[in-house]
Residue frames as qw, qx, qy, qz and C-alpha x, y, z in Angstrom:
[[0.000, 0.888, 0.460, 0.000, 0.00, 0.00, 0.00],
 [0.343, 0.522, 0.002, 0.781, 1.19, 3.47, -0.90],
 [0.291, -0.002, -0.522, 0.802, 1.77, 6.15, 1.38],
 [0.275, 0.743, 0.523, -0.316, -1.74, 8.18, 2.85],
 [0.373, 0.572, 0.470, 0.560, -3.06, 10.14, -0.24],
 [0.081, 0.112, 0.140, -0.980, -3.84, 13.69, -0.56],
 [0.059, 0.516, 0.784, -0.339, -7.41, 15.03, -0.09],
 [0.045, -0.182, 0.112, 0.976, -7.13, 18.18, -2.14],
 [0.358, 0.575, 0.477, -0.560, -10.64, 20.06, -2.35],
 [0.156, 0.182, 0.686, 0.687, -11.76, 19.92, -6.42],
 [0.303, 0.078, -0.124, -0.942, -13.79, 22.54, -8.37],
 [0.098, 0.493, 0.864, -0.025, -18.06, 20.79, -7.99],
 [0.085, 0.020, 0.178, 0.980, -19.65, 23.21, -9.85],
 [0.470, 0.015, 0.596, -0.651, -23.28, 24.03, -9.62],
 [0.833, 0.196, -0.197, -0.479, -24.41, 22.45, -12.60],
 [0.007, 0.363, -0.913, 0.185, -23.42, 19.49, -11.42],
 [0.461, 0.326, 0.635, -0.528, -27.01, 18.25, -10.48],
 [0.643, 0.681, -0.148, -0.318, -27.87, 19.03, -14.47],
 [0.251, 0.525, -0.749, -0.317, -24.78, 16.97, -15.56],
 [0.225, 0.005, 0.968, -0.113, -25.63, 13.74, -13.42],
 [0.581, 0.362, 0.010, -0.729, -29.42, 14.26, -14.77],
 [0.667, 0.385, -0.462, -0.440, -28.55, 12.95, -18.08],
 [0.035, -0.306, 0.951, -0.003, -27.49, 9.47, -16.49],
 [0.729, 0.000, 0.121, -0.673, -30.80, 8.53, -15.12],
 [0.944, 0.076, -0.321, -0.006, -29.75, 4.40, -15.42],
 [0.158, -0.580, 0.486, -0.634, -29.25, 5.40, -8.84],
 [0.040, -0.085, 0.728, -0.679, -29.68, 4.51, -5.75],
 [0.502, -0.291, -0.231, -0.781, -33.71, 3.81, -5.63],
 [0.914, -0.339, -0.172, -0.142, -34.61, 2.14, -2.30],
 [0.383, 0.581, -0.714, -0.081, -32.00, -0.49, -2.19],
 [0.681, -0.231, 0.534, -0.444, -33.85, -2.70, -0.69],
 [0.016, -0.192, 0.973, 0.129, -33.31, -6.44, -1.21],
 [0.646, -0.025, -0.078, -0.759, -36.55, -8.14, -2.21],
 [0.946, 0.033, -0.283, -0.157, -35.64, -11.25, -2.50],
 [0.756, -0.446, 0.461, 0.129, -32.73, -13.48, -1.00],
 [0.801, 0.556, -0.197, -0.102, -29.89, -14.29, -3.89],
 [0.699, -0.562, 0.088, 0.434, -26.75, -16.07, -2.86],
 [0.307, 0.887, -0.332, 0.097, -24.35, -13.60, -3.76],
 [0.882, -0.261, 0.235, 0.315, -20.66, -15.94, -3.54],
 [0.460, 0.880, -0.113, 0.032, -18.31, -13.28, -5.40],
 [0.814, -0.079, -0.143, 0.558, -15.02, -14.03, -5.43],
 [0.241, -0.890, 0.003, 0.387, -12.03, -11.05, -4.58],
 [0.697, -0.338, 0.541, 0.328, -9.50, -12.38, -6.55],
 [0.223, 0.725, -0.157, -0.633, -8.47, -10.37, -9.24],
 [0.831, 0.384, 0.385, -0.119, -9.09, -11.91, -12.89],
 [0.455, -0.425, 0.566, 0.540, -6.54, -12.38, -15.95],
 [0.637, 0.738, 0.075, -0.207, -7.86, -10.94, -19.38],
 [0.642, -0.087, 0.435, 0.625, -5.43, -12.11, -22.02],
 [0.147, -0.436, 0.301, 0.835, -4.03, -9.99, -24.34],
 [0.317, 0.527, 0.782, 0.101, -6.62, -9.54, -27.82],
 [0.105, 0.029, -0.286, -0.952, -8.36, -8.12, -30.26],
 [0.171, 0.662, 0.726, 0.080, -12.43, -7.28, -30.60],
 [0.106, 0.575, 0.546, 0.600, -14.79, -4.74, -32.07],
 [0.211, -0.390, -0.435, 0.783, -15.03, -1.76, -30.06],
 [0.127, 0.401, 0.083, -0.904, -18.03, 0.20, -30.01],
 [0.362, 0.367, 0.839, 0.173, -20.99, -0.06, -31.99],
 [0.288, 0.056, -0.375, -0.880, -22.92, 1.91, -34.84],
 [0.229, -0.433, -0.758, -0.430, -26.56, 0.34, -34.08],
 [0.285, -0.725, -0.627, 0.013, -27.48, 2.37, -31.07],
 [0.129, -0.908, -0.200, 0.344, -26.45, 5.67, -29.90],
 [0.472, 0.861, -0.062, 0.178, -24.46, 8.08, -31.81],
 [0.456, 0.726, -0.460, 0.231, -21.30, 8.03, -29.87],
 [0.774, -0.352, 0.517, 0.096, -20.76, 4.64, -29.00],
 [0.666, 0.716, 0.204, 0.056, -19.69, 5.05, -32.77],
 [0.838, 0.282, -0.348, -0.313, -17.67, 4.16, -35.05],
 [0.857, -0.396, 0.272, -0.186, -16.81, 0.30, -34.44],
 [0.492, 0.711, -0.500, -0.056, -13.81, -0.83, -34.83],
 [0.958, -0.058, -0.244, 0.142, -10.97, -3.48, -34.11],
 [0.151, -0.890, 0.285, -0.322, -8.99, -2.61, -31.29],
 [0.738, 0.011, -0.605, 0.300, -6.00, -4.63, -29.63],
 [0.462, -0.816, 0.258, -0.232, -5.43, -4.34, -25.73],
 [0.195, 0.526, -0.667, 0.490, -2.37, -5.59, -23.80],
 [0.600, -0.439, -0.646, 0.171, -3.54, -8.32, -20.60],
 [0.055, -0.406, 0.546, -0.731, -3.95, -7.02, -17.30],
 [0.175, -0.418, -0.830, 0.324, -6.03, -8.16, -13.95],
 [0.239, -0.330, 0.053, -0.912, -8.74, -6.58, -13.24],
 [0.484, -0.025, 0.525, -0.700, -11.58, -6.74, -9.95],
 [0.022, -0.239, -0.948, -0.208, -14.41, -9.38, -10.14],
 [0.111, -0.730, -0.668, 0.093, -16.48, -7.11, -8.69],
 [0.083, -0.882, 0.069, -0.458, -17.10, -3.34, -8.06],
 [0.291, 0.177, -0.638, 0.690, -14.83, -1.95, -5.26],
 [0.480, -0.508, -0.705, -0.119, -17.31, -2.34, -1.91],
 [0.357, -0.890, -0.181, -0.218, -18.36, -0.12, 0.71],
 [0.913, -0.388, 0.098, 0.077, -16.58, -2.54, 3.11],
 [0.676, 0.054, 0.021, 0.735, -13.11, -2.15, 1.02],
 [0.335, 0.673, 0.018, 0.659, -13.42, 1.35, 0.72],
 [0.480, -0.872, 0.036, -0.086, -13.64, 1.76, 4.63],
 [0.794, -0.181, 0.103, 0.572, -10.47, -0.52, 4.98],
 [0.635, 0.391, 0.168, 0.645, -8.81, 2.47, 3.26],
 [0.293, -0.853, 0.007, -0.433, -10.42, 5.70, 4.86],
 [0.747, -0.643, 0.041, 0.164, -9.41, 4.02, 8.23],
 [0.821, 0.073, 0.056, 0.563, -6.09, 3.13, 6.94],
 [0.587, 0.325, 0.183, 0.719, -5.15, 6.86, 5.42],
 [0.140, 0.699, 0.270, -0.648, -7.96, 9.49, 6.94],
 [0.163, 0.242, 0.626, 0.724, -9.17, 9.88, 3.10],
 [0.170, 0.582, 0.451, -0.654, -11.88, 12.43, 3.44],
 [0.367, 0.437, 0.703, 0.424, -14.00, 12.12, -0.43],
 [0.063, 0.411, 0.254, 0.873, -14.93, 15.24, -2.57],
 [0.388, -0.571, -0.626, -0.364, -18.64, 14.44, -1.18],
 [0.644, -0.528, -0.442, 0.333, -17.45, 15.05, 2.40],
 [0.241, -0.153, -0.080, 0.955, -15.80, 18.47, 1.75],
 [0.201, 0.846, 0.388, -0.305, -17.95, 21.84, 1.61],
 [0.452, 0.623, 0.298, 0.564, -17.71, 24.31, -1.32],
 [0.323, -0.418, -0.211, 0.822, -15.81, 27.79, -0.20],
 [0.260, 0.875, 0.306, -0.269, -18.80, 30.70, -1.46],
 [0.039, -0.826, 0.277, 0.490, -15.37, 32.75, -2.48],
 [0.367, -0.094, 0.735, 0.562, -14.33, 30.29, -5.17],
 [0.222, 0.453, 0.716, 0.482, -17.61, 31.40, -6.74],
 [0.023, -0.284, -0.127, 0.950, -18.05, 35.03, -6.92],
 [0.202, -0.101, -0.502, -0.835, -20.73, 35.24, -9.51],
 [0.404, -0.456, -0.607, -0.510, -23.21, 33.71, -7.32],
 [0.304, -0.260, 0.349, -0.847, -24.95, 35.86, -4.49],
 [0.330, -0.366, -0.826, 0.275, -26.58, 33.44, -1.51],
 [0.115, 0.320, 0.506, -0.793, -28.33, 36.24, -0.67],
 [0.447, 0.260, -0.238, -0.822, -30.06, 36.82, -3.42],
 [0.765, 0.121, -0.561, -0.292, -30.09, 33.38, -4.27],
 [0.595, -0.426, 0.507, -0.455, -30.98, 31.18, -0.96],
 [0.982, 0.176, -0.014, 0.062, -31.95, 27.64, -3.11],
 [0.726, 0.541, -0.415, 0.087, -28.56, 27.55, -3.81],
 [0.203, -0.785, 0.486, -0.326, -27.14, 27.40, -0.63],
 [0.949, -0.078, 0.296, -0.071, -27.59, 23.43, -0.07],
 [0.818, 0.565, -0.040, 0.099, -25.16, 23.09, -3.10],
 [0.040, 0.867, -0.312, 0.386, -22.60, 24.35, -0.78],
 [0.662, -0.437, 0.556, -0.246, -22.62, 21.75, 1.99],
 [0.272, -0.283, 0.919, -0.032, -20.96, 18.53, 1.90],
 [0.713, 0.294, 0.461, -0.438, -23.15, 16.34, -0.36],
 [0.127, -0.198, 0.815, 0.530, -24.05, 14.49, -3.60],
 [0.516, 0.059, -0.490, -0.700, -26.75, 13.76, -6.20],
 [0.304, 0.049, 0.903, -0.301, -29.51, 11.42, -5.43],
 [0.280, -0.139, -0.669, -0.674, -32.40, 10.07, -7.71],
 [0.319, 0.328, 0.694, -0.556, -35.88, 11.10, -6.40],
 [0.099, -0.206, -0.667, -0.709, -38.11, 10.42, -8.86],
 [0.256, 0.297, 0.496, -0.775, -41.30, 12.26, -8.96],
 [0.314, 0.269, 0.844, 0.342, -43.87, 10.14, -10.58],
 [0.095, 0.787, 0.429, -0.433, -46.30, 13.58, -10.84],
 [0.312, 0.869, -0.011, -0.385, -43.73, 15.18, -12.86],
 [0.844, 0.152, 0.444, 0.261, -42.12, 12.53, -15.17],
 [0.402, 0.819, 0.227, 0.340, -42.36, 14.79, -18.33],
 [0.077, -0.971, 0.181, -0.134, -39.29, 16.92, -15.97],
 [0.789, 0.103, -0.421, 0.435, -36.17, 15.00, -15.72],
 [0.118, -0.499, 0.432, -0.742, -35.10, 17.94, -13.19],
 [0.749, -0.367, -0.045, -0.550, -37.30, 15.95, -10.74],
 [0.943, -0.032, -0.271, 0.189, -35.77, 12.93, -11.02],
 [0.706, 0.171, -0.303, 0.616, -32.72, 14.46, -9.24],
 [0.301, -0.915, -0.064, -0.259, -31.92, 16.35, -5.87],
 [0.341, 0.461, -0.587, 0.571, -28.61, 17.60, -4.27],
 [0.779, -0.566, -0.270, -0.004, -28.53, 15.96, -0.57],
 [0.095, 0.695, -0.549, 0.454, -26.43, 17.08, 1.90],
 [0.515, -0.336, 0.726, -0.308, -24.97, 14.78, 3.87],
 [0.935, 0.270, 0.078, -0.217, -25.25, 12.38, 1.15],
 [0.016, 0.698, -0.715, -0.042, -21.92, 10.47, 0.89],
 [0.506, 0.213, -0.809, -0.208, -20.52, 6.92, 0.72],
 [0.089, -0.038, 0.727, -0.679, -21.47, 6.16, 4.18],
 [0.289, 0.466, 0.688, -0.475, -24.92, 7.29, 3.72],
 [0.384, 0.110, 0.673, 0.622, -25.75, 7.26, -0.45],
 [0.050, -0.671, -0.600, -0.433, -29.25, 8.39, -0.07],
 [0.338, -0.745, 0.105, -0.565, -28.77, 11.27, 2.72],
 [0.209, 0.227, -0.803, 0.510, -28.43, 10.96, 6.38],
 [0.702, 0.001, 0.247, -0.668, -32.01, 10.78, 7.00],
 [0.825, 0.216, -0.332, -0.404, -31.77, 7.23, 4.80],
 [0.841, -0.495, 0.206, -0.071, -30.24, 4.02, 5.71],
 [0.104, -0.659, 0.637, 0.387, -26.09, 3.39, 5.54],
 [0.478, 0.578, -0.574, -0.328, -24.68, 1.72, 3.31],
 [0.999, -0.013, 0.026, 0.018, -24.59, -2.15, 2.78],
 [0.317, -0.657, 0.561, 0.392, -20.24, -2.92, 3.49],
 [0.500, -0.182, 0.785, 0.316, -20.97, -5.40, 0.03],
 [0.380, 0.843, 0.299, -0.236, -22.64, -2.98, -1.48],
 [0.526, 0.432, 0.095, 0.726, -20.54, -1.05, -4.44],
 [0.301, -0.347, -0.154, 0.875, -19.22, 1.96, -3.11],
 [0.348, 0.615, 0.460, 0.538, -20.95, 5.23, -4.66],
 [0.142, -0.989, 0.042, 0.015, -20.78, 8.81, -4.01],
 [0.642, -0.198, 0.406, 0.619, -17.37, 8.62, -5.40],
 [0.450, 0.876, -0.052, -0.162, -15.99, 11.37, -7.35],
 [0.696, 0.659, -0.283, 0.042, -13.27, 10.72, -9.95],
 [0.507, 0.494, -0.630, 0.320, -10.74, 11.26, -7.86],
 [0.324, -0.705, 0.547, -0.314, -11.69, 9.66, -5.29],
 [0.867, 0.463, -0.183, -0.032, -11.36, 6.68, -7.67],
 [0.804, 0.456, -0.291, 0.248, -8.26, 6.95, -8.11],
 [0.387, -0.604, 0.492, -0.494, -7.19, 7.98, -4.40],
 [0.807, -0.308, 0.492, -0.109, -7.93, 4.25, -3.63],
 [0.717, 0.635, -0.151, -0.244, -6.54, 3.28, -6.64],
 [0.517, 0.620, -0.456, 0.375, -3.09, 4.20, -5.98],
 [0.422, -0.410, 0.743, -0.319, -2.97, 2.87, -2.25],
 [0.927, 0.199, 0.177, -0.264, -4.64, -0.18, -3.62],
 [0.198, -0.414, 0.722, 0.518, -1.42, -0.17, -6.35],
 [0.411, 0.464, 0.723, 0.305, -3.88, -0.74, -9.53],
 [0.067, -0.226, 0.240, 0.942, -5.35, 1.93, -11.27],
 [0.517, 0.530, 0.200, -0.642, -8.94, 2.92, -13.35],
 [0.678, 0.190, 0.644, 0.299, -9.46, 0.86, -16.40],
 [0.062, 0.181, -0.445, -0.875, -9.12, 2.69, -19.74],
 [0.775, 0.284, 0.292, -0.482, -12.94, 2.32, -21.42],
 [0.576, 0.268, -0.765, -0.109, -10.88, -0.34, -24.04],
 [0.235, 0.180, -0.918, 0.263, -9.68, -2.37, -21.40],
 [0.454, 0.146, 0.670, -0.569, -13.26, -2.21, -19.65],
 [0.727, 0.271, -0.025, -0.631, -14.93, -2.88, -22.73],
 [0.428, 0.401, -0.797, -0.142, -12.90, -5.77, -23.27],
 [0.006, 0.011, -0.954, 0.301, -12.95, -7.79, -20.20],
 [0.577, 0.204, 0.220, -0.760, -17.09, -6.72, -20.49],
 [0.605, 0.244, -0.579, -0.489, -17.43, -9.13, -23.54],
 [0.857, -0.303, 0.365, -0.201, -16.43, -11.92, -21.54],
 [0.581, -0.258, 0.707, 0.309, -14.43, -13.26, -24.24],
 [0.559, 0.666, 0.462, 0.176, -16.31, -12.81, -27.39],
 [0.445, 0.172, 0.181, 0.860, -14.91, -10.16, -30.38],
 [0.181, -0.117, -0.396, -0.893, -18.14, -8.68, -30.69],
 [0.346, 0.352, 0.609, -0.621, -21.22, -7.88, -28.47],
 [0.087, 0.298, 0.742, 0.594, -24.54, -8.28, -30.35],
 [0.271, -0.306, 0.140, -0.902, -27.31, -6.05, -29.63],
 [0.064, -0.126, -0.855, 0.499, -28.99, -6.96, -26.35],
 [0.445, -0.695, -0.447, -0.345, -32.84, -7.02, -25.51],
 [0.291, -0.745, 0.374, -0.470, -32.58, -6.22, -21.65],
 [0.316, 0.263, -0.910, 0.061, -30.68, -8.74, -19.77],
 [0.781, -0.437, -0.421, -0.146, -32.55, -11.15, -17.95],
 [0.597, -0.783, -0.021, -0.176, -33.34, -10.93, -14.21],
 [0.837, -0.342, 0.123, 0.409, -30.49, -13.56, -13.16],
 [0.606, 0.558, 0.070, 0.562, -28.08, -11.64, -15.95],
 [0.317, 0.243, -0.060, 0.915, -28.08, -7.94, -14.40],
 [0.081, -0.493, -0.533, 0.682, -29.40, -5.45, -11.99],
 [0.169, 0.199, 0.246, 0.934, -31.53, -3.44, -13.82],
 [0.457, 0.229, 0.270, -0.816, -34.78, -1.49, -13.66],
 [0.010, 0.305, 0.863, 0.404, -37.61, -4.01, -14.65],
 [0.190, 0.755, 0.563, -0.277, -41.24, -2.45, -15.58],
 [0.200, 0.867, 0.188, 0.417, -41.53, 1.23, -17.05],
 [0.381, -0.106, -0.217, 0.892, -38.95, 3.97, -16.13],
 [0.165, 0.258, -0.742, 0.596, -39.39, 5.80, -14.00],
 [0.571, -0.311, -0.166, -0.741, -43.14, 4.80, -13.10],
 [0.961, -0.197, 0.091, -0.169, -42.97, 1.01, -12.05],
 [0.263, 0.559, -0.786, 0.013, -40.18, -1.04, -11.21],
 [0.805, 0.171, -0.483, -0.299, -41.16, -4.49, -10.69],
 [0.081, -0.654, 0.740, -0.132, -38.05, -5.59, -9.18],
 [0.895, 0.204, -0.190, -0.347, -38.18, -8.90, -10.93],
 [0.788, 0.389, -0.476, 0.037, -35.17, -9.30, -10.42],
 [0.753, -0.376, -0.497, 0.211, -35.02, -9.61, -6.61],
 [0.302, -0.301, -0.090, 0.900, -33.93, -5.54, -6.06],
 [0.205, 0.863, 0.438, 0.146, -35.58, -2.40, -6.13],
 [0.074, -0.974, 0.205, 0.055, -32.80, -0.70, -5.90],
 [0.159, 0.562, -0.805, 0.099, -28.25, -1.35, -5.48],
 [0.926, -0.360, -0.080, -0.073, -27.51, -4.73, -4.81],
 [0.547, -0.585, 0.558, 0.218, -24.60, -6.11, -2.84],
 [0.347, 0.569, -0.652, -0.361, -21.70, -7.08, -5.58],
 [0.229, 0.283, -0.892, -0.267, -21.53, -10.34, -7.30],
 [0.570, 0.227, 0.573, -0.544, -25.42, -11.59, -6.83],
 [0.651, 0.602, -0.011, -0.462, -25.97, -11.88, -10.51],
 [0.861, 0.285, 0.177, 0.383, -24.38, -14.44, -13.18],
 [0.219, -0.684, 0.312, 0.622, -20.70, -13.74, -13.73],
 [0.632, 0.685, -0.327, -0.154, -19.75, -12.97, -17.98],
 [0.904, 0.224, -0.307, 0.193, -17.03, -15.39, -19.62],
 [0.688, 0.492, -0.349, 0.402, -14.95, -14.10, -17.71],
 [0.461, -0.580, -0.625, 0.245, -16.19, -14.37, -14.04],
 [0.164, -0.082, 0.186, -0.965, -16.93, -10.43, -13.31],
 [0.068, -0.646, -0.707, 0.280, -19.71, -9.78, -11.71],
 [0.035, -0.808, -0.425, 0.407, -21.80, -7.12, -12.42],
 [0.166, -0.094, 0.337, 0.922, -20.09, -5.03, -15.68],
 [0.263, -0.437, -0.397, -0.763, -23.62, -4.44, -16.99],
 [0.587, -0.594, -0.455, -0.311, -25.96, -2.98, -14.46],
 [0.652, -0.459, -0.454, 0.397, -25.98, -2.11, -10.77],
 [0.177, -0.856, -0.021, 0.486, -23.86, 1.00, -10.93],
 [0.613, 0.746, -0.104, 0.237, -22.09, 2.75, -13.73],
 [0.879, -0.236, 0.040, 0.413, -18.50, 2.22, -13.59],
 [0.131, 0.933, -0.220, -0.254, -15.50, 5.68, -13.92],
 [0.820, 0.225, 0.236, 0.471, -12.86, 4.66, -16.68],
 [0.372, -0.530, 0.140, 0.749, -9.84, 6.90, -16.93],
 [0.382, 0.472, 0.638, 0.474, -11.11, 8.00, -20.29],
 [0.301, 0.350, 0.074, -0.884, -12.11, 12.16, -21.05],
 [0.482, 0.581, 0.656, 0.011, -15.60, 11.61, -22.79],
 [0.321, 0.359, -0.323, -0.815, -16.09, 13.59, -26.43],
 [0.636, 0.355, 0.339, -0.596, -19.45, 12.28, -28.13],
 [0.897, 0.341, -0.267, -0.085, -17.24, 9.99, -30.65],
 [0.610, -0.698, 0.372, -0.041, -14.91, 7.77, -30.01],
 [0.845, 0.528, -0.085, 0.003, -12.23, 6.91, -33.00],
 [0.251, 0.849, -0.450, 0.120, -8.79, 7.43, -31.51],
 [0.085, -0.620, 0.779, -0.034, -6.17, 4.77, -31.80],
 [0.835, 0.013, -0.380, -0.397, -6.68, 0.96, -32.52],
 [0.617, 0.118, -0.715, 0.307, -3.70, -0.27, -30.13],
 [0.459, -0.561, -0.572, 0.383, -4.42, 0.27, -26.61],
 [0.011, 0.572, 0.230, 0.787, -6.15, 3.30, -27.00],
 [0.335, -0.153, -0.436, 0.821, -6.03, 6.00, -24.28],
 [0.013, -0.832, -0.554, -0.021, -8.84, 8.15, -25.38],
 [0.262, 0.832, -0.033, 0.487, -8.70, 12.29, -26.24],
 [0.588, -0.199, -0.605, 0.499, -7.13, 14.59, -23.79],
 [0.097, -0.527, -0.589, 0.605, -8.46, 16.56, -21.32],
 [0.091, 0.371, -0.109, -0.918, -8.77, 19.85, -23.55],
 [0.392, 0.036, -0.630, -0.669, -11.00, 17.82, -26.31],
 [0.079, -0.298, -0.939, -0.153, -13.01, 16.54, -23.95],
 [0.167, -0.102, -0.218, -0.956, -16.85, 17.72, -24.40],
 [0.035, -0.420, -0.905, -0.063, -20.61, 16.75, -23.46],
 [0.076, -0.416, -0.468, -0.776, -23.01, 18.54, -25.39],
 [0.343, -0.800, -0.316, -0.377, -25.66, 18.62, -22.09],
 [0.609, -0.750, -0.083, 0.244, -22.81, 19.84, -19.72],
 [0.653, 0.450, -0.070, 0.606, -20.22, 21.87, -22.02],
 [0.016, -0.741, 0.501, -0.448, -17.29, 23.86, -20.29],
 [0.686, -0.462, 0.504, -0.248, -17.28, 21.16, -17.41],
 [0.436, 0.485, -0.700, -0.290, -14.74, 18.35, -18.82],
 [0.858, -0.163, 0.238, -0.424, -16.14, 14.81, -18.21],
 [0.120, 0.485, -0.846, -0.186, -15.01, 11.19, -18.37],
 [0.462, 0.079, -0.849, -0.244, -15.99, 8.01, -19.46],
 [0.614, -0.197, 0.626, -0.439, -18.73, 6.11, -17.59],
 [0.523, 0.070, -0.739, -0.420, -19.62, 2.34, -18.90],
 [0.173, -0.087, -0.911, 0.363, -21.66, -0.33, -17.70],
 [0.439, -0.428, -0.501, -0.610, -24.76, 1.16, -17.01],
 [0.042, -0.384, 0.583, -0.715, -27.12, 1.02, -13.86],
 [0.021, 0.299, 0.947, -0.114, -30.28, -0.50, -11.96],
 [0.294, 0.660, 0.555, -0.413, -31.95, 2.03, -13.29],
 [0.205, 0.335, -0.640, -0.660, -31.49, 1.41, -16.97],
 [0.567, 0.439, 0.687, -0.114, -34.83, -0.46, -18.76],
 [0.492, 0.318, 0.680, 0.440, -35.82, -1.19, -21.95],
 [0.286, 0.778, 0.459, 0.319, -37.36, 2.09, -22.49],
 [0.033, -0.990, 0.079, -0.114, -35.21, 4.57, -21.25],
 [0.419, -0.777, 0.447, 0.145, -31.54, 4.63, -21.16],
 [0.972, 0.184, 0.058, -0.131, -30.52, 1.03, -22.54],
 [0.298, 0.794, -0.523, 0.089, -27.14, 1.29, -21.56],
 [0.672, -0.283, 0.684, 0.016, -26.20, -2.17, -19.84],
 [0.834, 0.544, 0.078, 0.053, -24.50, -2.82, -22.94],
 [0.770, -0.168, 0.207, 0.580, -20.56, -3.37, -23.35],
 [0.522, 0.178, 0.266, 0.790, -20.39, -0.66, -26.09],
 [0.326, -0.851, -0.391, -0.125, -22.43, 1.72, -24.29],
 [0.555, 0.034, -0.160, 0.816, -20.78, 4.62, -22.72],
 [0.107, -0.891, -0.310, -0.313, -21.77, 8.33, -20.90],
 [0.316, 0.527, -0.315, 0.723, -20.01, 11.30, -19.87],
 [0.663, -0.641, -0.368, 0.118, -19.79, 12.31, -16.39],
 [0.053, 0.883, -0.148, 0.442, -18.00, 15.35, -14.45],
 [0.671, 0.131, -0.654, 0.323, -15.16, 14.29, -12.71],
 [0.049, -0.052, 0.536, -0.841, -16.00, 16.35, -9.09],
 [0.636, -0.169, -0.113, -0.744, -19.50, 15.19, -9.06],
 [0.016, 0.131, 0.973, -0.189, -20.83, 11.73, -7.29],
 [0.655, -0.165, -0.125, -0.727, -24.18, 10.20, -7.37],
 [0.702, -0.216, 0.522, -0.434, -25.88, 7.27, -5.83],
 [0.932, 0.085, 0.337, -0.105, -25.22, 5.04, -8.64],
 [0.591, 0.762, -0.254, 0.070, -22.06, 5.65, -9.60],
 [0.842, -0.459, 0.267, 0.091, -19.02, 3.06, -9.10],
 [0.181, 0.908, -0.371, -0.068, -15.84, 1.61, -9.78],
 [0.969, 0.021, 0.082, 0.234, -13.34, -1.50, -10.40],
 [0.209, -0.792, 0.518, 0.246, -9.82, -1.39, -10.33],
 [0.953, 0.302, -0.013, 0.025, -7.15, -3.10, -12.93],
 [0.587, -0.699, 0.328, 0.241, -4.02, -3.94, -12.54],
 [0.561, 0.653, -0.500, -0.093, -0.47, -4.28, -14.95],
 [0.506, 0.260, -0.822, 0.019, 0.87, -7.10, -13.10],
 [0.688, -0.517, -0.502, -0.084, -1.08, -9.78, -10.69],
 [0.254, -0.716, 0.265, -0.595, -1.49, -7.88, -7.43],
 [0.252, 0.228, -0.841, 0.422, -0.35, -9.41, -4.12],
 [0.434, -0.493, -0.748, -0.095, -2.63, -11.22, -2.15],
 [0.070, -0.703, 0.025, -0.707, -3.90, -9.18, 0.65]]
């Protein structure tokens, strides 16, 4: 393990709350309906070295254009990283996450708290949460509300109940990603190297109906009206409940969306060998521009057939690196097999 990290306070701007919006595929409940044995291993996985078909041209515009990419092997997590590991680390280092710091009023002069009182929540310690108001569907604003005192600890607020330790971690901004990362000694997959070990082994994903229940956490019924929970969750589940892919992960499609060291720009065409994706200065999302964003994949439990439909390998959405939300996670890979712990 590396020495304690720094904590250094990062720019959460207010439109934050408007960037996480567009995910919409959280945190809803997380209550367990049913009883699944969940038997995940820890033990980080060996992806051999290979070529497949990154990225596809039959569903959104820039999961586009598909090509044949080669990656390099590495290990990477069976599972999301878990509450439970991410305390081991706080304890270990006194890490204190974006979510847990307050915003200083003086870094933003342009906006007057006196004038402007709503905004003042946006200040405190906190993070995005998905409250969906079934009254005003037709407003995606709705579907989303800044909590203070919403953090990894306590995803949905501090009025809600803590976290599950075998739960994926969320409220996690970027860097604190990569804060455990580098005490961990692994690192944030590139979105290649996550779309790779996603296949399971195959060159080439084919285009998915939603996965079945046993397959992947997602939202069964109508977003955001009915969820069903068919598949034994109305909300996060603890990690590695669900059928692992060829290549025993747990959970790449569904549950939480996953941060990949990637900047996001609305195509993705650069490089064919372990590709690294643009940098920082080119990167762009059209419903949060000036605020540079990176790479989510992987989708959430509250992706369904009619809205979102991103629990798909070549699937892919931008995301502001100083922002958490309730359904946003994270997996670590490694460049040579880590040491047992």
């Amino acid at each position: 393990m590396s020495e304690q990290p720094r904590s250094d306070r990062k720019h959460r701007p207010k439109g934050s709350v408007l960037g996480a919006l567009c995910l919409a595929c959280v945190w809803f409940g997380g209550a367990a309906l049913a009883a699944p044995v969940c038997h995940p291993g820890r033990t980080p996985v060996q992806i051999e070295p290979g070529e497949f078909v990154m990225g596809s041209n039959q569903t959104y515009r820039e999961e586009g254009p598909a090509r044949t990419v080669r990656v390099s092997g590495f290990w990477i997590d069976p599972t999301e990283v878990t509450v439970g590991q991410f305390r081991a680390f706080v304890e270990a280092t006194g890490y204190v996450t974006l979510a847990e710091q307050a915003l200083d009023p003086a870094d933003y002069p342009s906006i007057d708290l006196e004038a402007n009182p709503e905004l003042a929540d946006l200040f405190k310690p906190g993070g995005a949460v998905f409250t969906p108001d079934v009254a005003s569907i037709s407003r995606g604003l709705s579907w989303w509300t800044y909590v203070p005192g919403a953090t990894w600890r306590y995803p949905q607020g501090p009025d809600a109940p803590a976290a599950n330790d075998e739960a994926p971690v969320t409220q996690i901004a970027f860097d604190d990603a990569a804060a455990y990362a580098a005490w961990k000694g692994g690192r944030l997959p590139t979105e290649a190297e996550w779309e790779y070990a996603a296949l399971g082994g195959k060159a080439q994903a084919t285009f998915e109906a939603q996965p079945a229940p046993k397959n992947a956490n997602t939202w069964q019924g109508i977003f955001p009206i009915a969820n069903t929970s068919g598949d034994g969750f109305e909300g996060v589940a603890p990690v590695g409940c669900f059928q692992p892919n060829g290549n025993g992960l747990y959970d790449m499609l569904g549950n939480v969306w996953e941060w990949t060291a990637d900047w996001y720009a609305p195509v993705h065409d650069t490089g064919t060998e372990n590709p690294k994706g643009i940098p920082r200065n080119r990167s762009f999302d059209p419903a949060n521009p000036g605020v540079p964003s990176r790479v989510l994949k992987g989708g959430s439990f509250l992706c369904a057939d009619n809205y979102c439909h991103r629990y798909r390998p070549a699937a892919r959405h931008p995301q502001e690196t100083g922002l958490g939300t309730n359904h946003i996670g994270f997996r670590l890979v490694y460049d040579e097999a880590p040491a047992d712990d």
